[in-house]
MMTF fields as JSON, N, C-alpha, C and O atoms, coordinates in Angstrom:
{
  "mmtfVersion": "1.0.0",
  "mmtfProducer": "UNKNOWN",
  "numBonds": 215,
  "numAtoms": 216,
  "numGroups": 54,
  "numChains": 1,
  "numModels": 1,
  "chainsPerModel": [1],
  "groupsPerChain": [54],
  "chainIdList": ["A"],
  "bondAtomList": [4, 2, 8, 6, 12, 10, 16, 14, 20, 18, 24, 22, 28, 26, 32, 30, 36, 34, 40, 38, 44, 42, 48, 46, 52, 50, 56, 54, 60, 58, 64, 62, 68, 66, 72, 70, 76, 74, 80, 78, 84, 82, 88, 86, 92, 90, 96, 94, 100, 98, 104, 102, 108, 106, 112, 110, 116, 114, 120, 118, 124, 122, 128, 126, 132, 130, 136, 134, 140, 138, 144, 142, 148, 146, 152, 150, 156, 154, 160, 158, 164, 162, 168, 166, 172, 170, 176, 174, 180, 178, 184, 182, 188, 186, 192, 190, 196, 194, 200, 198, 204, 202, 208, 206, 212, 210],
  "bondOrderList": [1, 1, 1, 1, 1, 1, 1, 1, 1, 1, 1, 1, 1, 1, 1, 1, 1, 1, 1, 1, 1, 1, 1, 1, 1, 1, 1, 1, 1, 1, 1, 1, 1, 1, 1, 1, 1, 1, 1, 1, 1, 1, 1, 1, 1, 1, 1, 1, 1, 1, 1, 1, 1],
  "groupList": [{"groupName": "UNK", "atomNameList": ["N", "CA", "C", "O"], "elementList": ["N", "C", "C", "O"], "formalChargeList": [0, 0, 0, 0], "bondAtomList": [1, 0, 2, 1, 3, 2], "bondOrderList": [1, 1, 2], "singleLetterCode": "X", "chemCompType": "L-PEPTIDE LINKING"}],
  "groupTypeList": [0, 0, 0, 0, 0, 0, 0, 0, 0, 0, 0, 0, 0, 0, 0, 0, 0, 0, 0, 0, 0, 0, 0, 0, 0, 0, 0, 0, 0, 0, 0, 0, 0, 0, 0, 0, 0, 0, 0, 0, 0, 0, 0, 0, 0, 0, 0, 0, 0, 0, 0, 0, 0, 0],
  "groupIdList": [1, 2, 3, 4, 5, 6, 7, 8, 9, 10, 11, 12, 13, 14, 15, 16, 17, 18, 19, 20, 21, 22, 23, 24, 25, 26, 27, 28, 29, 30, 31, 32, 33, 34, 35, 36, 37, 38, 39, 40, 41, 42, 43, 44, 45, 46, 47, 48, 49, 50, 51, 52, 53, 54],
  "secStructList": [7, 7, 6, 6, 7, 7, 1, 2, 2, 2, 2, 2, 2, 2, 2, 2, 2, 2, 2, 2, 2, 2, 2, 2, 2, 2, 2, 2, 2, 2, 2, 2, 2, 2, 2, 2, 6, 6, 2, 2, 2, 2, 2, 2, 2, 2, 2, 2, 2, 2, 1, 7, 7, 7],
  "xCoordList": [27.386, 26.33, 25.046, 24.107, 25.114, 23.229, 23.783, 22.998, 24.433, 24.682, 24.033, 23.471, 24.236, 24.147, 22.85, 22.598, 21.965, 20.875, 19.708, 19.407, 19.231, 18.352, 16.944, 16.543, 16.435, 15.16, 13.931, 12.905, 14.164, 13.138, 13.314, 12.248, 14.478, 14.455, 13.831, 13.785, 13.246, 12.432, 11.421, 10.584, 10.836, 9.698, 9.22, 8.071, 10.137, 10.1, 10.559, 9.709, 11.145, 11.375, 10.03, 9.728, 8.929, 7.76, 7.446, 7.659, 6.869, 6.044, 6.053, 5.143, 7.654, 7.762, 7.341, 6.94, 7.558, 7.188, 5.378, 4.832, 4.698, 3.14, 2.831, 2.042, 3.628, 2.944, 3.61, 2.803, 4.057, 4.504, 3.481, 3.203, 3.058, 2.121, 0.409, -0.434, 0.298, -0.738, -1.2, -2.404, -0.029, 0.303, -0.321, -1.42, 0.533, 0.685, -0.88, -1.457, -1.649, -2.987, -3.764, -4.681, -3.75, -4.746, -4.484, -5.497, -3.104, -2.976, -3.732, -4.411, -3.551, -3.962, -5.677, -6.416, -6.188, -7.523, -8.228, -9.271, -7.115, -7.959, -7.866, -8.607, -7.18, -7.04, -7.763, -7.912, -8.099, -8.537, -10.232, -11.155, -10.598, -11.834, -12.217, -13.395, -11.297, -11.978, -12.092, -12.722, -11.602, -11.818, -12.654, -13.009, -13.155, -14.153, -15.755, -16.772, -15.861, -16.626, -16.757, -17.886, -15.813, -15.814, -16.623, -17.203, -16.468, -16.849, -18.599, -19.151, -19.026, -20.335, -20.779, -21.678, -20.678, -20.485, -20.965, -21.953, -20.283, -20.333, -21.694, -22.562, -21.814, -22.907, -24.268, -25.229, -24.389, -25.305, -25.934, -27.143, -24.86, -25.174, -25.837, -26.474, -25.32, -25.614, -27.081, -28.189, -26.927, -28.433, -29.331, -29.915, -29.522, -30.11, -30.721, -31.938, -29.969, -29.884, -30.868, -31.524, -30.626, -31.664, -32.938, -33.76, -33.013, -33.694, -34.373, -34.651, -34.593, -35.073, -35.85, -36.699, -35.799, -36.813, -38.439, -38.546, -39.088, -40.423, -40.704, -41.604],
  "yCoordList": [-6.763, -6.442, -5.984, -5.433, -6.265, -6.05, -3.989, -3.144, -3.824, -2.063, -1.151, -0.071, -1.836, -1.365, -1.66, -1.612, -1.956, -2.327, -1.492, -1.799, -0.528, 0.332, 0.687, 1.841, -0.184, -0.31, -0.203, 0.407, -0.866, -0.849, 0.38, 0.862, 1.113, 2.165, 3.3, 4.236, 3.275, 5.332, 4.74, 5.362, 3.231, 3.386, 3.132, 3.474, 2.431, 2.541, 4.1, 4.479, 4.824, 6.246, 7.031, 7.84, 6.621, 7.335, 6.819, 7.601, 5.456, 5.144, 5.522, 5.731, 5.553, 6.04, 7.977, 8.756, 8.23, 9.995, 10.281, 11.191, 9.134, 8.784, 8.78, 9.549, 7.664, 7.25, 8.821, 9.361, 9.189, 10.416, 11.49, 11.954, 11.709, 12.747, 12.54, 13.38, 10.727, 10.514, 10.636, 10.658, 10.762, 10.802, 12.256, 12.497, 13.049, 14.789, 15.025, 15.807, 14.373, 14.897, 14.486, 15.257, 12.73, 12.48, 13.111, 13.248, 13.632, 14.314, 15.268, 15.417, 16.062, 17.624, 17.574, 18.281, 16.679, 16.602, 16.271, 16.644, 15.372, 14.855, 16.226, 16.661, 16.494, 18.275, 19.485, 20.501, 19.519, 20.727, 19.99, 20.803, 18.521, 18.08, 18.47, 18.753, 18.507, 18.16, 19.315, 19.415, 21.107, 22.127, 22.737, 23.856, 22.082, 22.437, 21.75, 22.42, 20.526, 19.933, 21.029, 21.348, 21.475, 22.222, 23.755, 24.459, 23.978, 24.78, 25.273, 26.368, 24.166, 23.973, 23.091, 22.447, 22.67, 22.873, 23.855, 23.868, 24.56, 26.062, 26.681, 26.921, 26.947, 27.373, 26.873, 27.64, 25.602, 24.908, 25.173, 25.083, 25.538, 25.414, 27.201, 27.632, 27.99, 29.367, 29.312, 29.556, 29.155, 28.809, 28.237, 29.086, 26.928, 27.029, 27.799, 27.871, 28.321, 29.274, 30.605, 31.171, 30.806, 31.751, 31.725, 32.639, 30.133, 29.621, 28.283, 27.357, 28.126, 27.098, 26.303, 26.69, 24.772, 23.988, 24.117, 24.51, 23.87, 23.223, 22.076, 21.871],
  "zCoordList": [-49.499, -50.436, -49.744, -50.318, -48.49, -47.92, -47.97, -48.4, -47.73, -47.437, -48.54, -48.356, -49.762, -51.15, -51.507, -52.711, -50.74, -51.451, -50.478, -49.324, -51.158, -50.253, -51.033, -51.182, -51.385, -51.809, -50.956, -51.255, -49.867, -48.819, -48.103, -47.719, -47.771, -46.866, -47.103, -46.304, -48.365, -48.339, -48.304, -47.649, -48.94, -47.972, -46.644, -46.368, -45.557, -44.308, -44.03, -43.224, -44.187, -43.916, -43.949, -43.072, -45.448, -45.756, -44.65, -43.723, -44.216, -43.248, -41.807, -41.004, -41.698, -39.941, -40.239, -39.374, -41.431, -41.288, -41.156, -40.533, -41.995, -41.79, -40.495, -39.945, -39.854, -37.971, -37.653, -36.895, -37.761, -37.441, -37.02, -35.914, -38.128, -38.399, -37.995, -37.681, -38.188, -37.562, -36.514, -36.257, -35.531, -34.0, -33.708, -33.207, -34.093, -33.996, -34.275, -33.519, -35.358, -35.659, -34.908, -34.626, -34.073, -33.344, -32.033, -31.347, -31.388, -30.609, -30.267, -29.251, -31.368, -31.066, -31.312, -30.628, -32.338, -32.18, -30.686, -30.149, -30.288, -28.722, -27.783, -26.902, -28.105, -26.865, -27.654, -26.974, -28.602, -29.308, -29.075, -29.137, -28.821, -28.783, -27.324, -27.105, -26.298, -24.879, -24.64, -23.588, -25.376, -25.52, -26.053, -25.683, -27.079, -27.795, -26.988, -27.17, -26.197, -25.701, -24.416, -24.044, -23.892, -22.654, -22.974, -22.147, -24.287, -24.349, -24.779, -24.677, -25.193, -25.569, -24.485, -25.025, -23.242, -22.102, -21.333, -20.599, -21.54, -20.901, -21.249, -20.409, -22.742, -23.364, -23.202, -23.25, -23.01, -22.792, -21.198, -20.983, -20.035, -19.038, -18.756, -17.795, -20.142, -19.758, -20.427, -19.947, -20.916, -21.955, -20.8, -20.126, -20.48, -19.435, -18.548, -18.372, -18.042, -17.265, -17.232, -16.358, -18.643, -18.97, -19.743, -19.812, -20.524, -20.825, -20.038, -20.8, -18.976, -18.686, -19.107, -19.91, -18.647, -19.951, -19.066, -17.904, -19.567, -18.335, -18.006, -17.191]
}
């Protein structure tokens, strides 16, 4: 009888597809962030550059 009884499994299925996706998003935010930081970075140091402070 435990085989036949699948009540709990779509929502452990939803949940492991959630950590799933949560993963993939904080992923790509952390690498699309240290790119985006690098890049205003950059700007900041050109700016400078031609703007100096006093």
């Amino acid at each position: 009888m435990l085989g036949a009884d699948q009540r709990g499994a779509t929502a452990i299925e939803y949940g492991l597809i959630v950590g799933l996706i949560a993963v993939a998003l904080i992923t790509g935010m952390q690498s699309l962030g240290g790119g985006v930081g690098g890049m205003w970075g950059t700007l900041n140091n050109k700016a400078n550059t031609y703007m100096p402070s006093s």
